[in-house]
LOLUM-393701 format. One record per atom (N, C-alpha, C): z, x, y negated; residue in one letter. Coordinates in steps of 0.001 Angstrom, whole numbers, plus 500000, padded with zeros to 6 digits. Layout:
ZXYa...
***
This chain:
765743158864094797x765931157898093724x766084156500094306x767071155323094100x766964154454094463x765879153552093822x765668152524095225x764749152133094576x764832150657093508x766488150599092825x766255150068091893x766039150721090412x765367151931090242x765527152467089260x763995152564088953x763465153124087922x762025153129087061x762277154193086184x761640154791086196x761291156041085194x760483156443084245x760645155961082656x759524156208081676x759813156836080776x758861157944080985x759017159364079948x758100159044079212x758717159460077980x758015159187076409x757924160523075926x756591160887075664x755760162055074901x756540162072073413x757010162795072892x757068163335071351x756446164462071266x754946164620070606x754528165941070387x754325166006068867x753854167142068356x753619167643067324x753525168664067131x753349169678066081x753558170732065309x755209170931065579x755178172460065540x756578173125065420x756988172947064377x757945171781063849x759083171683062595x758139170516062088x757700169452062803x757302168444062341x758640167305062702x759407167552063149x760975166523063508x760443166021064750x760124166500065467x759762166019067214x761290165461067564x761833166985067681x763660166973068596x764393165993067943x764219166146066124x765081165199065689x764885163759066134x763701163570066082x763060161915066416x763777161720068375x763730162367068925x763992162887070434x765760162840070777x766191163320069499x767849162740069434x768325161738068919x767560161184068011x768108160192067636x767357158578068520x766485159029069123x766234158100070615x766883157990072050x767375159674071894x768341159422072714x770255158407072598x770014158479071411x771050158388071209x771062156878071482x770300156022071344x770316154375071227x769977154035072900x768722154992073290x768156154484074680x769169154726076155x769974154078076135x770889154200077463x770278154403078681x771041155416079147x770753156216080754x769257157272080208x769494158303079302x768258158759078801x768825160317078752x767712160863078985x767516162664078757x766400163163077813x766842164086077283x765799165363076174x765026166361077409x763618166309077283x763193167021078062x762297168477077452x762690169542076913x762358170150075709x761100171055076756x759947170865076019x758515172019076638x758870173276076376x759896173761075161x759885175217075037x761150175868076464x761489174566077129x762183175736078190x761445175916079374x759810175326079242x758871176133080097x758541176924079785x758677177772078572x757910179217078462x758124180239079710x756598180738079889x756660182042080660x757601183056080620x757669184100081535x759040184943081511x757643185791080045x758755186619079283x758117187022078392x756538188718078695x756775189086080137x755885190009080716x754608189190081120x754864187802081273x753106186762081271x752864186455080324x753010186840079021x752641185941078012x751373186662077091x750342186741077120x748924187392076849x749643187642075359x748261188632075087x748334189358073668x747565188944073079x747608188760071794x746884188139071082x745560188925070534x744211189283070734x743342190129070879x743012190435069327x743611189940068466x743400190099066770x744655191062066797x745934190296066423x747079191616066436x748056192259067477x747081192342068281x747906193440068987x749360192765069588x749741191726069121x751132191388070287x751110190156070749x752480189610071549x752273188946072233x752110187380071586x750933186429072003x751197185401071955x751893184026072069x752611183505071595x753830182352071750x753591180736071633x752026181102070801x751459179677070446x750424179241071363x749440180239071517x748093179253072431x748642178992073310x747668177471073676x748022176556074913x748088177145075907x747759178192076136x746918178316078059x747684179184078385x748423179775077554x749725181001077871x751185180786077705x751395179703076691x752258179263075785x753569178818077013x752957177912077890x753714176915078842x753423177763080189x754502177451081037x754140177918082215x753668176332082853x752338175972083057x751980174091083054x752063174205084525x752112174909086018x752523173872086690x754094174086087098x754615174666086032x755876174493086905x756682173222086067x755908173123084776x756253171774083368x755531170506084370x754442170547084909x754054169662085781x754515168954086867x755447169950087638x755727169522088509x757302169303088650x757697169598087153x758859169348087216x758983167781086762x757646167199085567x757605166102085318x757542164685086344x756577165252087531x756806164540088587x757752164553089494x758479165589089878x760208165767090463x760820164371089456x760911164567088361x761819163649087329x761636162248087827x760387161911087299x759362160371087851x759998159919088911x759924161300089840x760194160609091693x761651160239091891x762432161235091083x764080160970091625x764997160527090573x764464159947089188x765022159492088336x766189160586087474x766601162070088451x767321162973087234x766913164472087302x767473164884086557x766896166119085535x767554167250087060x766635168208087464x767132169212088454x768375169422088435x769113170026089243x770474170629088922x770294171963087967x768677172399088753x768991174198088187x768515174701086769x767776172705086401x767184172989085200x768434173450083975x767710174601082829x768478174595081666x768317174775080213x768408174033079223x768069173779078472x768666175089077488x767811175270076150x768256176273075022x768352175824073438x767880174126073906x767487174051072484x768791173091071711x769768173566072441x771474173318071791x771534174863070617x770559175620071070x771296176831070273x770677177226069109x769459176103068849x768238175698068051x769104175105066545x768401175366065567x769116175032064003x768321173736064082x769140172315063500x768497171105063492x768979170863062054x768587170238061107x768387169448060059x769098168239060535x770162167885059606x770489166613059586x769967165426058895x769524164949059519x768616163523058649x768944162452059910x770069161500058908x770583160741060085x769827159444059619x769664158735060783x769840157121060321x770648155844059823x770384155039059474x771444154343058737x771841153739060150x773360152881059995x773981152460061051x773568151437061781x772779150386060552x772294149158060930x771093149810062229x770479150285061665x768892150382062347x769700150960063743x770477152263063634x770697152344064769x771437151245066089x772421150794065598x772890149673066135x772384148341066462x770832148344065908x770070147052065714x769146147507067049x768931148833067089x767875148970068139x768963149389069672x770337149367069546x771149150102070427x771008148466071399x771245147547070611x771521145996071013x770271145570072014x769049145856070720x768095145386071762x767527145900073257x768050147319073055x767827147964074856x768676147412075406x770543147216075083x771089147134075911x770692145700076678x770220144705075660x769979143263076095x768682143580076781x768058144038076821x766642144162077847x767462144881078832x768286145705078957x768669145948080432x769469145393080842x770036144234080307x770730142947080792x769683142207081838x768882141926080406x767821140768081218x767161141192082206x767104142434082350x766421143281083904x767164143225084857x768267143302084594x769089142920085852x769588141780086209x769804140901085202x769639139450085580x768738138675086484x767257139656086079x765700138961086948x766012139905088159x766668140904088246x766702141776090281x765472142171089176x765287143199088495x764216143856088071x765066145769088599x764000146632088230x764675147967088258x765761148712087205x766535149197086942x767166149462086035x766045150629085324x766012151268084277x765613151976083275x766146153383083153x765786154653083223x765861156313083233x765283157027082341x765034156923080891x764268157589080185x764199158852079811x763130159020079994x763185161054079545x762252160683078688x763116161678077804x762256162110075960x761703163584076333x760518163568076596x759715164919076767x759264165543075149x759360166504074777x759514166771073155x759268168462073600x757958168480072827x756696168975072647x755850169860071545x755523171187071558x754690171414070354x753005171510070839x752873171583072368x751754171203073228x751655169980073921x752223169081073769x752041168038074297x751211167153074892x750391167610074295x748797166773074039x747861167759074513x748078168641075284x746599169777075848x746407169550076975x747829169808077501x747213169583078874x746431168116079620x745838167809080353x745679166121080718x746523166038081740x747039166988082380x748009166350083617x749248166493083202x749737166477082255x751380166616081372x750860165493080303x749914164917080289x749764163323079246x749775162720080386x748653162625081619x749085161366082764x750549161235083030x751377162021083018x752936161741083595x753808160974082173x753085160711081224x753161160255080344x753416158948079943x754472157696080005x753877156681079605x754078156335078221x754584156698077505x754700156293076243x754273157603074975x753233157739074746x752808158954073869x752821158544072455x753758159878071446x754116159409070375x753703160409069481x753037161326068443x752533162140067883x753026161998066382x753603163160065832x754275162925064892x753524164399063908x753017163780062364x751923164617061969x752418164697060248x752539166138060425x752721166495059052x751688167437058723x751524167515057187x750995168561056692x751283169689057190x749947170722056588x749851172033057422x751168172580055594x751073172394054031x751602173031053489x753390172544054090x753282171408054255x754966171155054635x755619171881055946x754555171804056989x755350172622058298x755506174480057504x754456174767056819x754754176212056848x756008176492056133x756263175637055133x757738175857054004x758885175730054727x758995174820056119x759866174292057063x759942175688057866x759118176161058500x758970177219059205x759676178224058280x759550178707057169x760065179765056514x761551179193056640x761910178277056702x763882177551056238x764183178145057856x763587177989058895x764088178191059935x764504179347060431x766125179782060666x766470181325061634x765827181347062524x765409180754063389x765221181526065136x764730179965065692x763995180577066661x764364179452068097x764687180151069300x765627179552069887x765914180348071527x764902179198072579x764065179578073644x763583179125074456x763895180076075910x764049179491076910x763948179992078134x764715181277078106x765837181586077097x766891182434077337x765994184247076751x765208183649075391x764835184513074653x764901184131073131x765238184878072733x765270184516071114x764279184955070020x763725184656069092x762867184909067960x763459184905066465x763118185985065876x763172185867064098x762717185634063612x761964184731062452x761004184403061943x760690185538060845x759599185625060701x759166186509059528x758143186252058515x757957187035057230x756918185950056544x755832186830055806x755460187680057158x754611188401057028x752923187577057486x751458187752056972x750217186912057766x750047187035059175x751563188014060027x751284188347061143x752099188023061730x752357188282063550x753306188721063798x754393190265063251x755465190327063178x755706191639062586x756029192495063389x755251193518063867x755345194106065287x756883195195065320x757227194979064306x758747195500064623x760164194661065276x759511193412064521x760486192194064984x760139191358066711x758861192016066734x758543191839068274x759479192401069205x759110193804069138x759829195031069722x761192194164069818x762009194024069002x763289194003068830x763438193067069608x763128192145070263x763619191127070859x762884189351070465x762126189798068742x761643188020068613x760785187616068927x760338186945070573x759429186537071100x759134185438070972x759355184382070323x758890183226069976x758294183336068782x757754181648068424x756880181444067539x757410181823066186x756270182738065528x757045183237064349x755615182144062992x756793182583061854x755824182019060678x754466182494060425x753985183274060848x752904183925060433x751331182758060515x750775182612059479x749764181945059169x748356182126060106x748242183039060617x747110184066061310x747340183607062797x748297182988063280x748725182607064691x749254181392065276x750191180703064146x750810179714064518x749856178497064118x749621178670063175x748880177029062563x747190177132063024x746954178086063375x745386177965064294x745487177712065398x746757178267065842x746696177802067833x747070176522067452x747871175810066720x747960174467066865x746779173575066621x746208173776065852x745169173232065398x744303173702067005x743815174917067227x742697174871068319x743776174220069707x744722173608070084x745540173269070636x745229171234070538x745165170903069566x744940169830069066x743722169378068704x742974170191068620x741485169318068175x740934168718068520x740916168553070200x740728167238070574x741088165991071251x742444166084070042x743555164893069991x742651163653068800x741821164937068212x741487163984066763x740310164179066409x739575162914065837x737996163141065092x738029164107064246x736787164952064396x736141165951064251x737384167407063958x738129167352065019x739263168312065230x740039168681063950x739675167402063016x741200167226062448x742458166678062282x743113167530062639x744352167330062694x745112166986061633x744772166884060380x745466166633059470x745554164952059017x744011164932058976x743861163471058579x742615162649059315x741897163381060716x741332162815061639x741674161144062504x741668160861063019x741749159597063918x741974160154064994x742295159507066114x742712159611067268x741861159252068127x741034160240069228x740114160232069871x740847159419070962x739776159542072243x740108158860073092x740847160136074219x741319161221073721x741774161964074844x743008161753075314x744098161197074116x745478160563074380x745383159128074340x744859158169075259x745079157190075765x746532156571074653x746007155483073976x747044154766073339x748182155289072490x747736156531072094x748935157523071185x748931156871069625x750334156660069654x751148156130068439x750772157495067504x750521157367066539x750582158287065746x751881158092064488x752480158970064047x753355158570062841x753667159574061634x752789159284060330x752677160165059037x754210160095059265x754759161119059566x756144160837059163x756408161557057978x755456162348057468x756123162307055917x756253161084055125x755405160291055152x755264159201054592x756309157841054937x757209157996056308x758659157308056336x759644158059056739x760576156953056348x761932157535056573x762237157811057582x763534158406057943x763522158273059529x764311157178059912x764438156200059218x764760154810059970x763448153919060419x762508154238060475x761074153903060012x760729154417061085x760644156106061510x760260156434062733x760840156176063771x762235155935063982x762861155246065244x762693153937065311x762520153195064464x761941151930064658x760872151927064976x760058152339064354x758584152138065203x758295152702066731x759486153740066611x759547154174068238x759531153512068755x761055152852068814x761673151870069199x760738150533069667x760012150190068899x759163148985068876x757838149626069859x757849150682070384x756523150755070991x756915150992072223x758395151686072232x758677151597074028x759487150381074063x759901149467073775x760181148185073943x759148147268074161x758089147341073872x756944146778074118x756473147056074914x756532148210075235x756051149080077016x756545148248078164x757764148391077600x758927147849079199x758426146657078676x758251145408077968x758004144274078236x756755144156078638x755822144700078465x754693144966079011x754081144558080223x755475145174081075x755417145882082122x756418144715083300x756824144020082561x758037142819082977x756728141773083903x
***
């Protein structure tokens, strides 16, 4: 990496179908010289991935199986050190169903201006130029050595009734070159296992408890819904994003890693 360059990866975590990716594209889209760094293309090959000791198949949600964490680890520090994304790395979550919820033009173009003029003025002062990776997350927040590689942590929190209705709208997710069906059974549906859907499915009994025991101590008294923010994520933005728009959440993005890099000036 030369050494006029700087590297600050910004955390988007949340719940699965809380708008992480969306918030994650539409930051990419304004923050020049920037990459999507998606956690679901660390999943384990699908023969490591533990069983879930209630029903009988494989687990997709708990933390400690979910990620393969040092190879997400050490790919985060590869990034840090050389400013770009591996050659051999490859992403799946192009083949992922996204919701369109765009922003208005102003906001985008209002926040496109102000990076580009801060990486004016950085190079005007002989400062480093700027490399951002959007790391985007449904574990984000468990591990502590995947938050230290962290500088900008952003947590985006919806209801437990809104993610599950979201979860039912969703076909599939492909991760790590495996695909899943969702089903809307209290379980996994051990037929739709078999068949090939190894990712996170809708089922109530698996998904929204590993997140929650995944998260609890992100937040006072391990709630996640409407708790506070302990001291385990160091300076984490939190954002009801049901409660704004999404011109609202890229702005406030916007305004917290702009404040970083000036911070840091």
């Amino acid at each position: 990496m030369s050494k006029k360059t700087q590297v600050i990866l910004i955390g988007i975590g949340g719940a699965t179908c809380s708008g992480k990716t969306t918030l994650a594209k539409h930051l990419k889209r304004i923050l020049p010289n920037s990459v999507i760094i998606h956690q679901d293309d660390f999943a384990p090959p699908q023969e490591l991935v533990p069983v879930h000791p209630v029903h009988n198949v494989q687990d997709w949600d708990a933390a400690p199986g979910a990620i393969d964490w040092p190879r997400l680890i050490n790919f985060l520090r590869e990034v840090k050190a050389t400013g770009e994304i591996p050659a051999d790395h490859r992403s799946h979550d192009h083949l992922n169903e996204q919701k369109d919820l765009p922003i208005s033009d102003a906001a985008r173009d209002r926040w496109i201006a102000r990076f580009e003029s801060l990486r004016a003025q950085r190079a005007a002062d002989g400062g480093e130029d700027i490399v951002w990776g959007l790391v985007d997350g449904f574990l984000l927040y468990w591990h502590p050595e995947v938050i230290a590689q962290l500088d900008v942590r952003i947590y985006l929190r919806v209801p437990h009734d809104v993610l599950r209705a979201r979860r039912h709208e969703r076909h599939g997710y492909h991760t790590a070159g495996r695909s899943r069906v969702p089903c809307c059974c209290p379980c996994y549906n051990p037929d739709r296992a078999r068949c090939g859907a190894t990712r996170r499915t809708t089922g109530e009994n698996i998904v929204y408890p590993a997140y929650v025991d995944a998260n609890r101590e992100v937040f006072e008294d391990g709630d996640v819904e409407k708790g506070k923010p302990t001291g385990k994520v160091e300076k984490l933005v939190l954002l009801e994003s049901l409660e704004m728009s999404m011109d609202e959440s890229v702005s406030r993005s916007c305004e917290v890693i702009a404040g970083f890099v000036d911070g840091k000036r």
